[in-house]
C-alpha positions in Angstrom: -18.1 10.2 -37.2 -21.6 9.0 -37.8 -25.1 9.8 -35.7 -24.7 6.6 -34.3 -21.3 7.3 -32.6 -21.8 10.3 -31.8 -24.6 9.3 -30.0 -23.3 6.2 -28.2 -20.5 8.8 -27.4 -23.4 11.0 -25.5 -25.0 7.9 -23.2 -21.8 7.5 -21.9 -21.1 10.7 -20.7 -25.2 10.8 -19.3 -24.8 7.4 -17.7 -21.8 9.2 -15.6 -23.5 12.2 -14.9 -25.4 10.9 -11.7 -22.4 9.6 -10.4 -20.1 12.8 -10.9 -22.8 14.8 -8.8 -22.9 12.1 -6.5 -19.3 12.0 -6.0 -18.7 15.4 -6.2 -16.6 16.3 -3.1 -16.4 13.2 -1.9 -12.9 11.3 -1.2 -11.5 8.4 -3.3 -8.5 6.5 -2.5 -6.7 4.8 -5.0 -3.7 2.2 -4.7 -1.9 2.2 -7.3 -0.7 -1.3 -7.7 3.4 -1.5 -8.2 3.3 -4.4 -10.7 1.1 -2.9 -13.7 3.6 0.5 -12.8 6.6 -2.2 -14.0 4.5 -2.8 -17.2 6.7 -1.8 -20.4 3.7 0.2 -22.4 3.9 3.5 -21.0 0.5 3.6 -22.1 -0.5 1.8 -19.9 0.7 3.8 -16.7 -0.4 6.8 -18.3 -4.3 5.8 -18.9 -4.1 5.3 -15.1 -2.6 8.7 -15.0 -5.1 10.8 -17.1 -8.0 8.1 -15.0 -6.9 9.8 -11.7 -6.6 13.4 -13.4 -10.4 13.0 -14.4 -11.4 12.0 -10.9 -10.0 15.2 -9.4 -11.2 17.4 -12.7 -14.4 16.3 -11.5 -14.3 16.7 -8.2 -13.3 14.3 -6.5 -10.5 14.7 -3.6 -8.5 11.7 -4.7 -5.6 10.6 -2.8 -3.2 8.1 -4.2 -1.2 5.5 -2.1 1.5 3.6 -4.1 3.4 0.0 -4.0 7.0 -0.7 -5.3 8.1 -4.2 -4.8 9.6 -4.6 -8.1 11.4 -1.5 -7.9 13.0 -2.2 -4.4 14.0 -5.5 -5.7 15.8 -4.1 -8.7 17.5 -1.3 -6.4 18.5 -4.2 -3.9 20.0 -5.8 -6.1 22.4 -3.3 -7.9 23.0 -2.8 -4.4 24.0 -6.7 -4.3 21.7 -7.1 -1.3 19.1 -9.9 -1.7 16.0 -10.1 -1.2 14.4 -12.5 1.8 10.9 -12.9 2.0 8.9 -14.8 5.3 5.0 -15.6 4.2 5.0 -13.1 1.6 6.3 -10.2 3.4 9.7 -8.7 3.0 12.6 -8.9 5.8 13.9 -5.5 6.0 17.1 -4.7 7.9 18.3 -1.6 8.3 20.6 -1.3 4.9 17.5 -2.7 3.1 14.9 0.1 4.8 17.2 3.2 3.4 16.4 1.6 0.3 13.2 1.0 0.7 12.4 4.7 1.3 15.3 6.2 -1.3 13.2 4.1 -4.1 9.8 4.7 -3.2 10.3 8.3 -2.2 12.6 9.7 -5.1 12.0 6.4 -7.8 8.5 5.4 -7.7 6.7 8.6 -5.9 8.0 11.1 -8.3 7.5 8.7 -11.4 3.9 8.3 -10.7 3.9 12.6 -10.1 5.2 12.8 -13.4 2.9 10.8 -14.8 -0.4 12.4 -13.4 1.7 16.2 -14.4 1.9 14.7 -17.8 -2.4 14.4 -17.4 -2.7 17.5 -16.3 -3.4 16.5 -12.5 -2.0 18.6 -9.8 0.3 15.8 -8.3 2.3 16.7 -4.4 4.2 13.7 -3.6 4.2 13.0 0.5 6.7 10.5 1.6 5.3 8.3 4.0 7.0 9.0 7.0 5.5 12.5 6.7 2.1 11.8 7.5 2.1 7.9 8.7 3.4 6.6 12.1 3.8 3.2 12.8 4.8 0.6 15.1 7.1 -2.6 14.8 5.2 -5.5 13.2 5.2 -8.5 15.2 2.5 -11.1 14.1 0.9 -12.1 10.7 -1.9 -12.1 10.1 -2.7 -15.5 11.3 -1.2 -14.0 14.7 1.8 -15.6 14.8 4.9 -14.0 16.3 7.4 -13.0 13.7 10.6 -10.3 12.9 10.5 -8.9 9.6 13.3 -6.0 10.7 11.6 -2.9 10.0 8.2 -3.5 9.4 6.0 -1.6 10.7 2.1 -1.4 11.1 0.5 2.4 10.5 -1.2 2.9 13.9 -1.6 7.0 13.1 -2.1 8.8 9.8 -1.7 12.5 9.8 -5.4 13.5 8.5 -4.9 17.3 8.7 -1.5 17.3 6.7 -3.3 15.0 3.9 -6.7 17.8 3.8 -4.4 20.3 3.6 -3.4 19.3 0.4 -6.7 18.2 -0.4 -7.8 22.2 0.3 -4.8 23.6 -1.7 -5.9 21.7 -4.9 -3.7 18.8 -5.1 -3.7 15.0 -5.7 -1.6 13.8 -2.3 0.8 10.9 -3.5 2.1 8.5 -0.6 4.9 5.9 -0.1 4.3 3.4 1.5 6.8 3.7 4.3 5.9 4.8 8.2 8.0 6.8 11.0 8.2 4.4 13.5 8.1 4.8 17.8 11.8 4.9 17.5 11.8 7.7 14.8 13.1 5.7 12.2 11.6 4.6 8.4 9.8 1.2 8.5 8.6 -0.4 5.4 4.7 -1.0 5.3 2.5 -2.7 3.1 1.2 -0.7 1.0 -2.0 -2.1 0.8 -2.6 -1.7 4.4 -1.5 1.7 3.9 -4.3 2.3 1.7 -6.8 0.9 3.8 -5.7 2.8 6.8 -5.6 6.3 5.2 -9.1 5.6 3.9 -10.6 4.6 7.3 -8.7 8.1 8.6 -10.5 10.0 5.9 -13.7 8.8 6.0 -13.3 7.9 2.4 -16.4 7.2 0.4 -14.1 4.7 -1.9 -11.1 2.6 -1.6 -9.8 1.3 -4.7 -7.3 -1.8 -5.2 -5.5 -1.3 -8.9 -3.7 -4.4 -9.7 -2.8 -6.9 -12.4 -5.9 -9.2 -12.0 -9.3 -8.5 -12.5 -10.8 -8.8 -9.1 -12.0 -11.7 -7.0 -12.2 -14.5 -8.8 -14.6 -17.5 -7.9 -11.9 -20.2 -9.8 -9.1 -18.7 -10.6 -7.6 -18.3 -12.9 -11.0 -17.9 -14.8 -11.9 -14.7 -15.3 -15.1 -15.3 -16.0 -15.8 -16.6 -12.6 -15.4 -12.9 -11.4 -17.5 -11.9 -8.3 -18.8 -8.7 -8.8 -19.8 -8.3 -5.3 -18.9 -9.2 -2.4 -20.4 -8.9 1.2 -18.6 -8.6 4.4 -20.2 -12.0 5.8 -18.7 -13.9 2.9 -15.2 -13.2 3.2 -14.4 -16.0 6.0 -16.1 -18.8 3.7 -14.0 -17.7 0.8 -10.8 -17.9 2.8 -11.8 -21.4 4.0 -12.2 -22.4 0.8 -9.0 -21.1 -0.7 -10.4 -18.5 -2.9 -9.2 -15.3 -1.3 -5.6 -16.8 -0.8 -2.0 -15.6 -0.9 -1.6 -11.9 -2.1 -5.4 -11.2 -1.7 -5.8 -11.6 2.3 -4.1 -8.7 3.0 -6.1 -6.8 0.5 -8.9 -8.5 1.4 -8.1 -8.2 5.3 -7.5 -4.3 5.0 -10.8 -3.5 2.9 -13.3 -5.5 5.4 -11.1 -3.5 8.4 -11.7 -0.2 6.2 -15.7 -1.0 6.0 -15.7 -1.5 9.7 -14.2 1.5 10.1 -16.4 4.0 8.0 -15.2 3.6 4.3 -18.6 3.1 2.1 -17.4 0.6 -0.6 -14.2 -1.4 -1.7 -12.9 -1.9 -5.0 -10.6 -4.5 -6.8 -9.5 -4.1 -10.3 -7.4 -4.3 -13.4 -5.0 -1.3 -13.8 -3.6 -3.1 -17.1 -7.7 -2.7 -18.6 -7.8 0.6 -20.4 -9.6 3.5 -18.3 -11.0 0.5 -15.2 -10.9 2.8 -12.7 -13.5 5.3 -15.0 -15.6 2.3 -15.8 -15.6 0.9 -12.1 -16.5 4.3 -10.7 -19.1 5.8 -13.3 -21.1 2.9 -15.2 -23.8 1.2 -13.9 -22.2 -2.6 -13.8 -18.5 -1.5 -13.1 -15.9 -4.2 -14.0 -14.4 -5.4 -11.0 -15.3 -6.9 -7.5 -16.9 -4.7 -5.0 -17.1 -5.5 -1.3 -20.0 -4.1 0.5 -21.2 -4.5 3.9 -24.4 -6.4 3.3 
């Protein structure tokens, strides 16, 4: 290795150092996206893996909050159920919520464990009902009335039982499923889920891992990525068609997480080796951040 690399090596590791004292103590949360977790390079899950080790080796108090789609779908149907979707969200009757919970809780949450074990990270998998509550959903998010089965909406997240973890040295891992009023499991988007056990922490960072690159001005260009984004933006970019489909509720649950005390909001590429490193500690990250402006 020549001077040159070794010291190109060295200004990368300075240009962090602000930000690891910054962040030092501070809470992340991190969804981790279920369709890069599908991806067939292992590598690929596993740079996300050794990502979210770092985060904690440095101190950080990160907290992960899983999806699963692809997975359920797959269980479902070896179970020869099928899969109904209204708007985007999955109907889920009762044979499809036990499911649900047996493949995020015992599938997906102990594959992503393994992986951030196999990173050195100090992984406890929570299933969701063990710290989330929910109610029934019964509107969109346009408000309109609808019955998705059992859906739920996380109206409590149990903050102690989270810190506790936190205190004891671990990397909590959550399913995205809820207990419900009724005591039963209800599927929940996971991306709300994220946004709602950041507001509950006080988290300084919420961070969206998916398979695009961010917010994109015409998609599918990525070089029309917005790097920022304010608040007071959002509603003209809906109008427009811009933040559309899958992105309103991840949209919808970062501006409700702002509102509600997190500091900044992150979209990016979990398939882009080490994003979540370069979104967090270099000076022009590589996503799009929403801010409240």
């Amino acid at each position: 290795m020549n001077v040159a690399e070794v010291t190109a090596k060295a200004e990368v590791l300075l240009e962090a150092l602000p930000y690891i004292q910054d962040f030092r103590g501070a809470t992340f949360v991190v969804k981790y996206g279920g369709s890069f977790m599908d991806d067939p390079d292992p590598v690929v899950r596993t740079r996300v893996a050794f990502d979210i080790a770092f985060l904690a080796a440095v101190g950080v108090n990160v907290v992960v909050v899983h999806g699963g789609g692809k997975a359920i779908t797959r269980a479902m149907a070896e179970s020869g159920l099928k899969a109904n979707f209204i708007k985007g969200l999955r109907v889920t009757d009762e044979a499809t919520v036990a499911i649900v919970k047996k493949t995020l809780d015992e599938i997906v949450n102990k594959a992503v464990c393994e992986a951030i074990s196999g990173a050195k990270g100090k992984p406890s998998g929570l299933p969701g009902d063990s710290v989330l509550v929910c109610e029934k959903m019964t509107r969109d998010e346009d408000g309109n009335e609808i019955d998705l089965g059992f859906v739920g909406e996380v109206t409590e997240v149990k903050v102690k039982l989270i810190k506790k973890e936190i205190a004891e040295g671990f990397v909590p891992v959550i399913s995205p499923v809820a207990e419900g009023l009724d005591g039963k499991p209800y599927n929940v988007n996971a991306d709300l889920v994220a946004g709602r056990v950041a507001s509950a922490l006080r988290a300084r960072r919420l961070v969206y891992m998916s398979d695009v690159p961010g917010l994109l001005a015409a998609p599918p260009d990525p070089a029309s990525l917005i790097s920022t984004l304010k608040i007071s933006q959002v509603e003209d970019l809906k109008k427009k068609g811009i933040i559309d489909h899958g992105m309103r509720p991840k949209v919808g649950s970062a501006v409700r997480a702002l509102e509600e005390g997190v500091q900044r909001v992150h979209f990016i590429d979990g398939r882009l080796p080490h994003s979540l490193l370069l979104e967090i500690f270099t000076n022009k990250g590589i996503g799009t951040e929403i801010v409240h402006g």
